[in-house]
N, C-alpha and C positions, 0 to 999 in steps of 0.2 A: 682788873676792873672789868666788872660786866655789865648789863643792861637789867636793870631788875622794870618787871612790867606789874602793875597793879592792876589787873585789868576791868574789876566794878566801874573804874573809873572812863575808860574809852567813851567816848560818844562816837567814834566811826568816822574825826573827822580826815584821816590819811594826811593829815601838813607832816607828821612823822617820816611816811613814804617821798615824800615830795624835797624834804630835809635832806633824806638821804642820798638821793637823785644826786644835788645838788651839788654835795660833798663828792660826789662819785665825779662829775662828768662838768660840774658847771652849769649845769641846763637843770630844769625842769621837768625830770620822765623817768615815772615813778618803777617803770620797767627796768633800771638798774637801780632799783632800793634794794637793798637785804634785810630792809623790812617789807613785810604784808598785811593788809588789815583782810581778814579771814569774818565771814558771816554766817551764825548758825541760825537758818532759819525757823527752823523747829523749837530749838530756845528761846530766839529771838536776844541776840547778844551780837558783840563784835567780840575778835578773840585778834591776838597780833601773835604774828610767827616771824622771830630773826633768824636768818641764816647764819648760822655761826660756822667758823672754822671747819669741826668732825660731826654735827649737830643741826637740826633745826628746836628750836625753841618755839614752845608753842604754850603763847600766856593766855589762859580763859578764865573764865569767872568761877566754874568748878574745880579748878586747880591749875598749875603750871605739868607741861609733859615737856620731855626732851625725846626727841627721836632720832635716831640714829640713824645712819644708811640701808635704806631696803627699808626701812620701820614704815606703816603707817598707821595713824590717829581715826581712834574709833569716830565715824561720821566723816571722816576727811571726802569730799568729791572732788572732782577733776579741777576746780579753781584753787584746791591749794598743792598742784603740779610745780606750776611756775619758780616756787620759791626754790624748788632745791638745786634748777639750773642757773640761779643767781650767785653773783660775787657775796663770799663770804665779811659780815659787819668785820671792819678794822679798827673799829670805835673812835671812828674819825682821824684816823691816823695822822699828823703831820697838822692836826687845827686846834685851836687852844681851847676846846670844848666841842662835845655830844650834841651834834646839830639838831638830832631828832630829840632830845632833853631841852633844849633850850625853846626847842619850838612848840612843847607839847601844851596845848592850852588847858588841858585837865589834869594835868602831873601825872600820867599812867605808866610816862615813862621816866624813868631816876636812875642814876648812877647805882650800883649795888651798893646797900649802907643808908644809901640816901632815905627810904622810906620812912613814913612816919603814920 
């Protein structure tokens, strides 16, 4: 199972980040999420980056990129550092559902499969 992101759909609101937090730690702080909500100025879009396991995933509206270690994302600035010192997503390991899926108010984010 993986995180499939749709990302036209994001409006930037981070309850995703704040889901994950929560799953993490119990608390609210969105600084252990292994999600990010990433902003291209210049396009003017939100784009979301999960830390995965060997991976960052990086969903934007021009396409989905994976990056790998040492890789970086044409445009990336120093605000999307953070993510790759974060705990890698465990997809909610030990909870009976995808905290950041349940909470996602514009469906951006679904189970892989789940899309429609």
């Amino acid at each position: 199972m993986k995180l499939e992101v749709i990302t036209h759909k994001c409006t930037g609101c981070r309850i995703c980040e704040i889901a994950c937090s929560f799953h993490r730690d119990r608390e609210m702080n969105p600084v252990s999420s292994s999600i990010m909500l990433h902003r291209n100025e210049k396009k003017d879009y939100f784009g979301v980056m999960i830390k995965r396991e060997k991976e960052v995933f990086l969903g934007r509206p021009e396409g989905a990129e994976v990056l790998l270690p040492g890789e970086k994302a044409e445009g990336a600035g120093a605000s999307s550092k953070p993510i790759v010192m974060r705990e890698a997503c465990d997809l909610c390991e030990g909870e009976d559902f995808l905290f950041c899926v349940a909470v996602c108010p514009s469906g951006c984010l679904v189970e892989e499969g789940g899309a429609s």
